[in-house]
N, C-alpha and C positions, 0 to 999 in steps of 0.2 A: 233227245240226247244225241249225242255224236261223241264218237270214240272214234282214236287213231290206234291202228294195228296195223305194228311191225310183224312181217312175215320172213318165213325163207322158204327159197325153193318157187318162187315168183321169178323165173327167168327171162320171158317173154308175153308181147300183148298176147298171145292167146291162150295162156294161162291167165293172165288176169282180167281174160272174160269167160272163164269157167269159175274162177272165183267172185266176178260180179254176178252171175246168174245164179250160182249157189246161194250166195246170200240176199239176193232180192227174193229168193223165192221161200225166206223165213217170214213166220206172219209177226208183223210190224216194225219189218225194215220201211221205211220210207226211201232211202239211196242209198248206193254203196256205190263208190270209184276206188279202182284197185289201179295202181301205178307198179307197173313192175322197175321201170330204173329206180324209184325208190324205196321198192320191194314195203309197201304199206298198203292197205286197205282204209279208208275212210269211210264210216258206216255212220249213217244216221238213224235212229229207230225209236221206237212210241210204243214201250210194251213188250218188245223182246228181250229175250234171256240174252247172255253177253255169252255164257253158255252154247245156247244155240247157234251164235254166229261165228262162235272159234268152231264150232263141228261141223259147219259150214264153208269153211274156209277150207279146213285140216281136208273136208270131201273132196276138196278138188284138186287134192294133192300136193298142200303146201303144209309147210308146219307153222303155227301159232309163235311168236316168242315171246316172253314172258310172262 
């Protein structure tokens, strides 16, 4: 499955490779690319909670929207 997550607080590339490391390291991401100019996460995953990867996110210090 693949989900698009709009985030805030994704200002810069090196937040959103604390937010790709956060959520590669949930069990059954298979990819995540986080784009900070369009302040989105694109997650691919097999078995993960969606759950899991908003707390994932939210760890690296960004906030979830919607």
């Amino acid at each position: 499955m693949q989900k698009k997550i709009y985030v805030a607080g994704m200002d810069d590339d090196g937040t959103a490779a604390k937010v790709d490391a956060a959520v590669k390291a949930v069990a059954g991401v298979t990819s995540c690319v986080s784009t900070a100019a369009k302040c989105q996460v694109c997650v691919d995953f097999d078995g993960a909670s969606e759950d899991a990867i908003n707390a994932a996110i939210e760890s690296a210090g960004v906030t979830v929207l919607g």
